[in-house]
KEVEX-618117 format. One record per residue (C-alpha): x, y, z. Coordinates in nm, 4 decimals. Example, Ala and Ser with C-alpha at 12.3 -4.5 7.8 and 13.67 -1.06 7.14 Angstrom:
<rs>
R        c1        c2        c3
R    1.2300   -0.4500    0.7800
R    1.3670   -0.1060    0.7140
</rs>
This chain:
<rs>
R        c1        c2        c3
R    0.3011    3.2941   -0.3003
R    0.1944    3.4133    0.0435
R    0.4410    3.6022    0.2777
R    0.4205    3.4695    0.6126
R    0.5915    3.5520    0.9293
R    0.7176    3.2498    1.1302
R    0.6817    3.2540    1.5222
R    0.8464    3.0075    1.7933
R    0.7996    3.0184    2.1915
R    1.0406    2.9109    2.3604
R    0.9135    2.7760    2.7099
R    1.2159    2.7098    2.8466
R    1.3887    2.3956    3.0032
R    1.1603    2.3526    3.2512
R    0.8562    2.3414    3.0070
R    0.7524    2.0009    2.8493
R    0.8350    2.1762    2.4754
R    1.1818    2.2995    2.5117
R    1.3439    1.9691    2.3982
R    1.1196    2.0178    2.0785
R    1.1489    2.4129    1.9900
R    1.3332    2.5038    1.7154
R    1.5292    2.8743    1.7605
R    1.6173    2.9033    1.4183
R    1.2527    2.7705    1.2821
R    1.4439    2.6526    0.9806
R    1.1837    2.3467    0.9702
R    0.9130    2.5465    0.9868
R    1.0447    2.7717    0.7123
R    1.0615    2.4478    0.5415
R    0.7344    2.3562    0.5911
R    0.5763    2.6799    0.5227
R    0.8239    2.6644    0.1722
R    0.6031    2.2924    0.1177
R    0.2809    2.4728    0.1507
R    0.3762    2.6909   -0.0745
R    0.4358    3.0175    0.1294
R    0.7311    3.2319    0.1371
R    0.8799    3.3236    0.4755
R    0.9670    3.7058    0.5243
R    1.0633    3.7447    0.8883
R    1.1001    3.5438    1.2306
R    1.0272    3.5943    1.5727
R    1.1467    3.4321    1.8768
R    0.9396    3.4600    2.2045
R    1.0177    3.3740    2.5623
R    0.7524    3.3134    2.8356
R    0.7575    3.0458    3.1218
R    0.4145    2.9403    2.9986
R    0.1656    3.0167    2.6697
R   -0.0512    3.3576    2.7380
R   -0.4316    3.2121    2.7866
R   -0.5716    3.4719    2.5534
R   -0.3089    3.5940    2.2830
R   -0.0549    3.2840    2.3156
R    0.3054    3.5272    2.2777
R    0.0702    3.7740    2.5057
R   -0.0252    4.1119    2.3927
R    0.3827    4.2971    2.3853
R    0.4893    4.0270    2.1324
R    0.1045    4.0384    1.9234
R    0.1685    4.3721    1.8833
R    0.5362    4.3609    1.7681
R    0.4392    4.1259    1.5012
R    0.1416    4.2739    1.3666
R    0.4055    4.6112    1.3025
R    0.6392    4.3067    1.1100
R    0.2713    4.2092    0.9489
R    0.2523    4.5452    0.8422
R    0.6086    4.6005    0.7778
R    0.6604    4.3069    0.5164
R    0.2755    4.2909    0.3682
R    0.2678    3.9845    0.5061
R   -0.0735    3.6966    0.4526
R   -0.0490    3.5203    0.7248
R    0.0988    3.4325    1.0434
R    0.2440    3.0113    1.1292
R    0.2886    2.9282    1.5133
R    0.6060    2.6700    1.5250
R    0.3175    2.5278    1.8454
R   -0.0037    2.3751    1.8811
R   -0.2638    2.7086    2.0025
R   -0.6026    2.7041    2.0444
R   -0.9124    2.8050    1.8427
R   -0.9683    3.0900    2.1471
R   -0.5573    3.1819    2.0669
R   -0.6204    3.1432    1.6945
R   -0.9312    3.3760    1.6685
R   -0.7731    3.6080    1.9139
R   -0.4649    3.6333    1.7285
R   -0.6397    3.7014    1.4172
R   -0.8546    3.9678    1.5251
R   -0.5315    4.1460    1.6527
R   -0.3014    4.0855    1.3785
R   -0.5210    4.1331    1.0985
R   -0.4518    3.8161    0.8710
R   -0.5195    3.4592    0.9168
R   -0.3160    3.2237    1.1971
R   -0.2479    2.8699    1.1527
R   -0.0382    2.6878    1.4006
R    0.2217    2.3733    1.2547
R   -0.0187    2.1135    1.2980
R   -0.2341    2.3181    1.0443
R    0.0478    2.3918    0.8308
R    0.1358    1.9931    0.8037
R   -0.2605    1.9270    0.7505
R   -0.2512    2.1680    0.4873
R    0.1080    2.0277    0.2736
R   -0.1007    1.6231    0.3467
R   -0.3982    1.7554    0.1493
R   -0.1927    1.8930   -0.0874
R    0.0373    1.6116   -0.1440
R   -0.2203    1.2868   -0.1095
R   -0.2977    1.0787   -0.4662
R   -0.4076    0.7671   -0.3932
R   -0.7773    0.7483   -0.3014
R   -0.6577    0.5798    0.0467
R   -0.4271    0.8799    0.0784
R   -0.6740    1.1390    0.0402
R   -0.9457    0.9951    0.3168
R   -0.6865    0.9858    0.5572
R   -0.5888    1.3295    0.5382
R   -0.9538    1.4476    0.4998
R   -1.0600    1.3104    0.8076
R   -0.7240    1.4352    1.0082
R   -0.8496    1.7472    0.8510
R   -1.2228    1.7317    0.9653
R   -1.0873    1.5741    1.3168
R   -0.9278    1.9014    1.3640
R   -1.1735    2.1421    1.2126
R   -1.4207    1.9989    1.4497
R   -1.2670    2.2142    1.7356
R   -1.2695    2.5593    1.5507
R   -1.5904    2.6044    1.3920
R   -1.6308    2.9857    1.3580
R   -1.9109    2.9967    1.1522
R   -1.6850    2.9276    0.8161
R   -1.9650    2.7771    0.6084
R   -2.1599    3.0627    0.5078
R   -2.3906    2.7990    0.2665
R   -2.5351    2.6952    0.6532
R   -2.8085    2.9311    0.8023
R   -3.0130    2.9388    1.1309
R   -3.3037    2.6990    1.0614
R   -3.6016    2.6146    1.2110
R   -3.7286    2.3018    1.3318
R   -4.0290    2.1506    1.1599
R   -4.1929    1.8088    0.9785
R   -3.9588    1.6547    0.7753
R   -3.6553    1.9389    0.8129
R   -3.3002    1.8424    0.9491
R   -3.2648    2.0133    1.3015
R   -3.4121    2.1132    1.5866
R   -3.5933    2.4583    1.7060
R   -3.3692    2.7021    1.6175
R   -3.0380    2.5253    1.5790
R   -2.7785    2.7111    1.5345
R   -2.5113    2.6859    1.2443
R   -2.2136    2.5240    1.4071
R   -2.4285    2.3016    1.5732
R   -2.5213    2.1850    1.2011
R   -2.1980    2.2318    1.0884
R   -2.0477    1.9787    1.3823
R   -2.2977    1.7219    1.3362
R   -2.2284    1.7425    0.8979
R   -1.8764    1.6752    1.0193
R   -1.9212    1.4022    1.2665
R   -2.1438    1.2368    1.0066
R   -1.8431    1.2304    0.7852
R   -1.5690    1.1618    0.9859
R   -1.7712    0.8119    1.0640
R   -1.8169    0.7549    0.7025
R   -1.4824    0.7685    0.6368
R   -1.3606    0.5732    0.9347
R   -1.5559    0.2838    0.7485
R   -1.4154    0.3551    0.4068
R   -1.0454    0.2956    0.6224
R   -1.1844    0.0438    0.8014
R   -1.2440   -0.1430    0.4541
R   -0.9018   -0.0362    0.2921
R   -0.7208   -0.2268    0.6473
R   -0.8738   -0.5315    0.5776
R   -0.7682   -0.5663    0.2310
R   -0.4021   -0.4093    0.3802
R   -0.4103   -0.7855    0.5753
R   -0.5351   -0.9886    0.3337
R   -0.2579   -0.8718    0.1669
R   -0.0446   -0.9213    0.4172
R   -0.1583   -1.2808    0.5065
R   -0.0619   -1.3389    0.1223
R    0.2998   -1.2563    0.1822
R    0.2811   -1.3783    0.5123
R    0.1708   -1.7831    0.3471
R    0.4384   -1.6812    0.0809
R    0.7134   -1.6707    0.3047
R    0.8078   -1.2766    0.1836
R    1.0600   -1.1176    0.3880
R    0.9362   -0.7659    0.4449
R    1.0916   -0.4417    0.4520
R    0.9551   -0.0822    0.4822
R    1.1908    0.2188    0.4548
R    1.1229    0.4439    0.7802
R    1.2877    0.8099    0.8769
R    1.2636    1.1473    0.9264
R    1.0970    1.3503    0.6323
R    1.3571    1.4773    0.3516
R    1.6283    1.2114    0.4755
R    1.6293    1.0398    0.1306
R    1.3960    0.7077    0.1161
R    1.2344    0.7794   -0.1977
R    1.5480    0.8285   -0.3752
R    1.6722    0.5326   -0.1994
R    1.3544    0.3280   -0.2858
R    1.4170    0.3809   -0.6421
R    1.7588    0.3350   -0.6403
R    1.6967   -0.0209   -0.4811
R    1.4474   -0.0990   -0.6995
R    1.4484    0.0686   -0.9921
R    1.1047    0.2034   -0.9449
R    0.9999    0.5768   -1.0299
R    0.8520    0.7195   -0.7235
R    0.7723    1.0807   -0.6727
R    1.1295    1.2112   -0.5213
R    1.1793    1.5636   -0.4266
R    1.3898    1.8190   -0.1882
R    1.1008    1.9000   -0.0225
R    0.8937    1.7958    0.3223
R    0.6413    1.5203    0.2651
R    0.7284    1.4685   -0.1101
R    0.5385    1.1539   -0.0864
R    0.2443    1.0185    0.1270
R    0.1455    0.7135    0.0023
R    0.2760    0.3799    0.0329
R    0.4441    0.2137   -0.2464
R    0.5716   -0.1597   -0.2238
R    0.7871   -0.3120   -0.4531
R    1.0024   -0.6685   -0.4907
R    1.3422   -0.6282   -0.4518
R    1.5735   -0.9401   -0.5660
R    1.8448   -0.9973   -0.3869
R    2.1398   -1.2077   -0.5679
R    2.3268   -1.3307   -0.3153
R    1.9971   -1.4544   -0.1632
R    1.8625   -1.5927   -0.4743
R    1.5064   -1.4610   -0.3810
R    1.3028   -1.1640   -0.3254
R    1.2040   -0.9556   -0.0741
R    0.8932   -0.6967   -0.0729
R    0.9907   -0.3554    0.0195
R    0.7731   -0.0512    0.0958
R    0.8464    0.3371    0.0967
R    0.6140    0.4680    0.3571
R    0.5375    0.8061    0.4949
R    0.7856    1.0163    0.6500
R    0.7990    1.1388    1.0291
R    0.8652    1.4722    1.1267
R    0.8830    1.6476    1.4509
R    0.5645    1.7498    1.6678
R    0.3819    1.4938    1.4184
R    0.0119    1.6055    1.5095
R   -0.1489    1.2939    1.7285
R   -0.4640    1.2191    1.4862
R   -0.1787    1.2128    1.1838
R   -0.0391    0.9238    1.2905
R   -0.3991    0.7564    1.3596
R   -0.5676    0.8850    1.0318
R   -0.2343    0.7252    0.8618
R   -0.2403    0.3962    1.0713
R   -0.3154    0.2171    0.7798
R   -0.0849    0.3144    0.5788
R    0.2290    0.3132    0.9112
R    0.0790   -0.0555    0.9671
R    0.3178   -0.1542    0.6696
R    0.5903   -0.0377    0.9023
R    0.4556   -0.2176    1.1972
R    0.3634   -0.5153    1.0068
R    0.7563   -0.5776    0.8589
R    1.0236   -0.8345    0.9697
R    1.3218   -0.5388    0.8807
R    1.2734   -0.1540    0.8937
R    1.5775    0.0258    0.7063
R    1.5773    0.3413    0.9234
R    1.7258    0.5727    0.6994
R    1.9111    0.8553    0.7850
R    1.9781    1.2155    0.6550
R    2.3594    1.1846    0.7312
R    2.4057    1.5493    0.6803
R    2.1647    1.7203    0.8789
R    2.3003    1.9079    1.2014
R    2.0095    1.7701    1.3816
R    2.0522    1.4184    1.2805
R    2.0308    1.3214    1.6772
R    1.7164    1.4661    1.7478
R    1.5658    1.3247    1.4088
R    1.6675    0.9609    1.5062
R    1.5160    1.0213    1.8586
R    1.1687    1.1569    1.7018
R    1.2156    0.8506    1.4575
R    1.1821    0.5968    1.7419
R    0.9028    0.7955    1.9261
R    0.6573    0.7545    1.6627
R    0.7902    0.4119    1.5937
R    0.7629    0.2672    1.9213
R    0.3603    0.4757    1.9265
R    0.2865    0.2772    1.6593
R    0.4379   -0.0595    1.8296
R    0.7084   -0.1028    1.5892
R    0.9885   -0.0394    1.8397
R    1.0694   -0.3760    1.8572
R    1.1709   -0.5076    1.4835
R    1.5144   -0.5223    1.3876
R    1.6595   -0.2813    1.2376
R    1.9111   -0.1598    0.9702
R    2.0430    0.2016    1.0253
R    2.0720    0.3699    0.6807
R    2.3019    0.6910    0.6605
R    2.1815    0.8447    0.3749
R    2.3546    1.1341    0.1915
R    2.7461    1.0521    0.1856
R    2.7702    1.2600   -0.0887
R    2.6923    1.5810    0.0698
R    2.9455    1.5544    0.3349
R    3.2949    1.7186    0.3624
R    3.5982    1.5028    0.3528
R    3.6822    1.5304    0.7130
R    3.3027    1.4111    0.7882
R    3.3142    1.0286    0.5769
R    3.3031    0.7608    0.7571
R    3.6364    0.5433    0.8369
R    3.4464    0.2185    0.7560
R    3.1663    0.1790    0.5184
R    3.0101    0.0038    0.7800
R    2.9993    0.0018    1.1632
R    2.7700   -0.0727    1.4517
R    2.5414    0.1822    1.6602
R    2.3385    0.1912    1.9244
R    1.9485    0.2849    1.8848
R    1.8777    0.5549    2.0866
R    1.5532    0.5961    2.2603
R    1.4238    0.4463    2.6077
R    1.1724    0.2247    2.4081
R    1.2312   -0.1391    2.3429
R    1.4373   -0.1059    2.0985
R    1.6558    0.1605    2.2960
R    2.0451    0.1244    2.3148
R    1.9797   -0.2733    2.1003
R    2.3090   -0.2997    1.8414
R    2.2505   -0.2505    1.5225
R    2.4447   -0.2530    1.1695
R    2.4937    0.1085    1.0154
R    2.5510    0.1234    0.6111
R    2.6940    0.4799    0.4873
R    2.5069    0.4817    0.1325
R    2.4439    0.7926   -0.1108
R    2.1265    0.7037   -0.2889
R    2.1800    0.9511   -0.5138
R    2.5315    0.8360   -0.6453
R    2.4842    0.4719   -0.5661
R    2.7977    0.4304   -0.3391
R    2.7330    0.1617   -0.0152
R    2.3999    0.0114   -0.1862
R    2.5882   -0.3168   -0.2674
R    2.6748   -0.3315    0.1191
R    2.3181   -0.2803    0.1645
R    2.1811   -0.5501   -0.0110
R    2.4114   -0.7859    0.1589
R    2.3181   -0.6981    0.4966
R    1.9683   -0.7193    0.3824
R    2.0846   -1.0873    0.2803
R    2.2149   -1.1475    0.6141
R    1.8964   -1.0075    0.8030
R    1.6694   -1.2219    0.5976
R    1.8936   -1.5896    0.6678
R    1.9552   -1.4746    1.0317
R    1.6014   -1.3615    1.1623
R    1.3650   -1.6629    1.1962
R    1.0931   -1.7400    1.0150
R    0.7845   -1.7454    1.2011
R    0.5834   -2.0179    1.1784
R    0.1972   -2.0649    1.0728
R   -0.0426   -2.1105    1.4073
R   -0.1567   -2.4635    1.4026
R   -0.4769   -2.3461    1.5886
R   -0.5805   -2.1254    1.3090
R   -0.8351   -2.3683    1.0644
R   -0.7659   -2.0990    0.8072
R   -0.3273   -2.1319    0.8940
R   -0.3168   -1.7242    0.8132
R   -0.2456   -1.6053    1.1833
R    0.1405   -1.5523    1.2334
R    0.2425   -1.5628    1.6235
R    0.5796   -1.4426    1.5807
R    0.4724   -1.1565    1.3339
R    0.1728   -1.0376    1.5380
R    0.2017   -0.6483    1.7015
R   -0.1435   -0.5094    1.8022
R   -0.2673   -0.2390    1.5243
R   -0.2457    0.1024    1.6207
R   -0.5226    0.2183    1.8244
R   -0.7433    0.5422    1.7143
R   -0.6848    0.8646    2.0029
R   -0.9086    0.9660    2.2039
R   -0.8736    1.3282    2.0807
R   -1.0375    1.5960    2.3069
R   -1.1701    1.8735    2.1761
R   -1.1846    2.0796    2.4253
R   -0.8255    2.0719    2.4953
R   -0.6991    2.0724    2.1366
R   -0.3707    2.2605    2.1818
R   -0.2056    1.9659    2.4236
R   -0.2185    1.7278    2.1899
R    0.0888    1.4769    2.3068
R    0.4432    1.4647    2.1998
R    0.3966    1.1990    1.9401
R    0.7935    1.3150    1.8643
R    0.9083    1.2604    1.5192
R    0.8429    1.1254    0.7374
R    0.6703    1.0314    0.8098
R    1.2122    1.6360    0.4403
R    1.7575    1.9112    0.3422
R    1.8884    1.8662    0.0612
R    1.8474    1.6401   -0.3186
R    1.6859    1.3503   -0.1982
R    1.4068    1.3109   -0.0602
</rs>
């Protein structure tokens, strides 16, 4: 495993990242942990804004490249966004490689993607990124000359070929997606002329829907205490009893803070199964410290991806974990969502579960009963020759960014699993 040394700047409460920065980088430990590195040491920075060429600025560099030195360390992980100027900067200084968290997550989505879908989307968030720090990487490429029948012009240079190689596959694999969504609506068009009540599990990374997927189900999906155990969408049927019928639920991809921009739009196929649903079970690591700030990210990214406004079930996962004096009076209560989207401060029902013991999944199922008689059906468009376009169920499909590259490191606060402890 590779040491690494985690750093975090704090900007302040003036700065548009101090509601987001983490002083004990436990999540980035976590993260670094998922990408299979081992961190040795932490540093904490203060500045009232990012140092143009060095990022910490050129005191803190030099402290940790004495920590680099200190602890043997492989590589240094930015809790922030930097630059390619910051990253190459940084490098040359420190002496090992930089990657900032949006690199970090890139890397544990490439490591984590099966499904062929999976893997193209994280490929071309990876390519969308490398596209702003091409630094001569692939050696393979030389200088060539222009000519009859050769590939470039006089002299081109390397990155120049190595940019247009990956803007040549970034489109193809736009169309490969653009493919895989239109099956995703036939599919859904399917249900949607079937009457099936859908449901898609939605939360913060490592806050249990896996284990509560397959403890709702019965279905084996990949479950583990670890960020980002699982990436791609799985949809089951799940009968309900008291119901006498079925609904088809879906375990999508977690959320997690900072969740890099072109993530969410590489993934928009797969998050359109959360946009798409009549119910989202927004489930909830009940014994994280942060559980606040994880509901708050939670609702960003929803309402980014125009699901803010479907009902919704809160889910506190994780009873189990939780001291005496912390379980709940009533197995079941009321909350408000927090947030200032649409769905911000709207009543909902909270169920206290433990997926891993099965305690409070019984009271689940029945106010998943009592979501599916009470919400109204929508009704086929009578306009529609083909009676497949559903007015009540239609949400616009999240739009691709606009990423610049010349401004990579302000990427916006797309907030935030899209993973503490056994379930995951």
């Amino acid at each position: 495993m590779a040491r690494a040394i985690l750093v975090g700047v704090d900007f302040g409460r003036s700065a548009k990242t101090a509601s987001t920065f983490d002083p004990t980088l436990d999540e980035l430990a976590l993260l670094a942990e998922s990408a299979g590195d081992t961190p040795v040491a932490r540093v904490i920075a203060r500045r009232q804004a990012p140092d143009a060429a060095l990022f910490v600025g050129s005191g803190k560099a030099d402290e940790i490249k004495l920590l680099v030195q200190a602890h043997q360390a492989h590589t240094v992980l930015f809790d922030q966004a930097i630059s390619p100027a910051q990253q190459r900067n940084l490098e040359r200084v420190l002496g090992v490689p930089v990657a900032d968290r949006t690199a970090l997550i890139l890397e544990i989505f490439a490591a984590r993607a099966k499904s062929h879908e999976g893997k193209m989307q994280v490929e071309l968030a990876r390519l969308q990124y490398l596209a702003t720090r091409l630094v001569r990487r692939w050696s393979h490429l030389e200088r060539q000359s222009g000519g009859i029948g050769m590939r470039g012009g006089p002299g081109e240079a390397q990155i120049e070929l190595d940019r247009r190689m990956i803007d040549d596959r970034i489109k193809n694999i736009k169309e490969k997606l653009k493919k895989v969504e239109r099956q995703r609506s036939t599919q859904q068009r399917a249900r949607a002329r079937n009457s099936v009540f859908r449901v898609s599990l939605v939360g913060y990374t490592n806050a249990g829907k896996s284990t509560l997927f397959n403890a709702l189900v019965k279905a084996r999906t990949y479950a583990a205490d670890q960020l980002f155990a699982t990436l791609d969408t799985t949809t089951r049927s799940l009968y309900l009893e008291q119901a006498g019928a079925s609904v088809s639920l879906s375990d999508t991809v977690g959320f997690i803070r900072d969740l890099p921009h072109k993530l969410v739009v590489a993934f928009r196929a797969t998050l359109q199964e959360a946009a798409d649903a009549d119910l989202l079970l927004h489930v909830v690591d009940a014994a994280s410290p942060v559980l606040d700030e994880q509901m708050l990210e939670v609702e960003r990214v929803l309402d980014e991806i125009g699901a803010a406004s479907i009902p919704q079930i809160l889910v506190y996962n994780k009873q189990d974990m939780l001291e005496e004096s912390q379980l709940p009076r009533e197995p079941m209560d009321w909350l408000a969502r927090p947030g200032d989207g649409l769905g911000g401060g709207q009543r909902v029902p909270r169920v206290f579960v433990s997926a891993l013991d099965g305690s409070g999944l019984d009271l689940l199922r029945q106010q998943l009963v009592e979501a599916m008689q009470n919400q109204p059906r929508p009704t086929l468009d009578a306009e529609d020759p083909r009676g497949l376009v559903l007015k009540s169920t239609e949400r616009p499909p999240i739009a691709e960014a606009e990423f610049d590259p010349e401004h990579p490191a302000t990427e916006p606060d797309t907030g935030s699993e899209l993973i503490p402890p056994t379930q995951a």
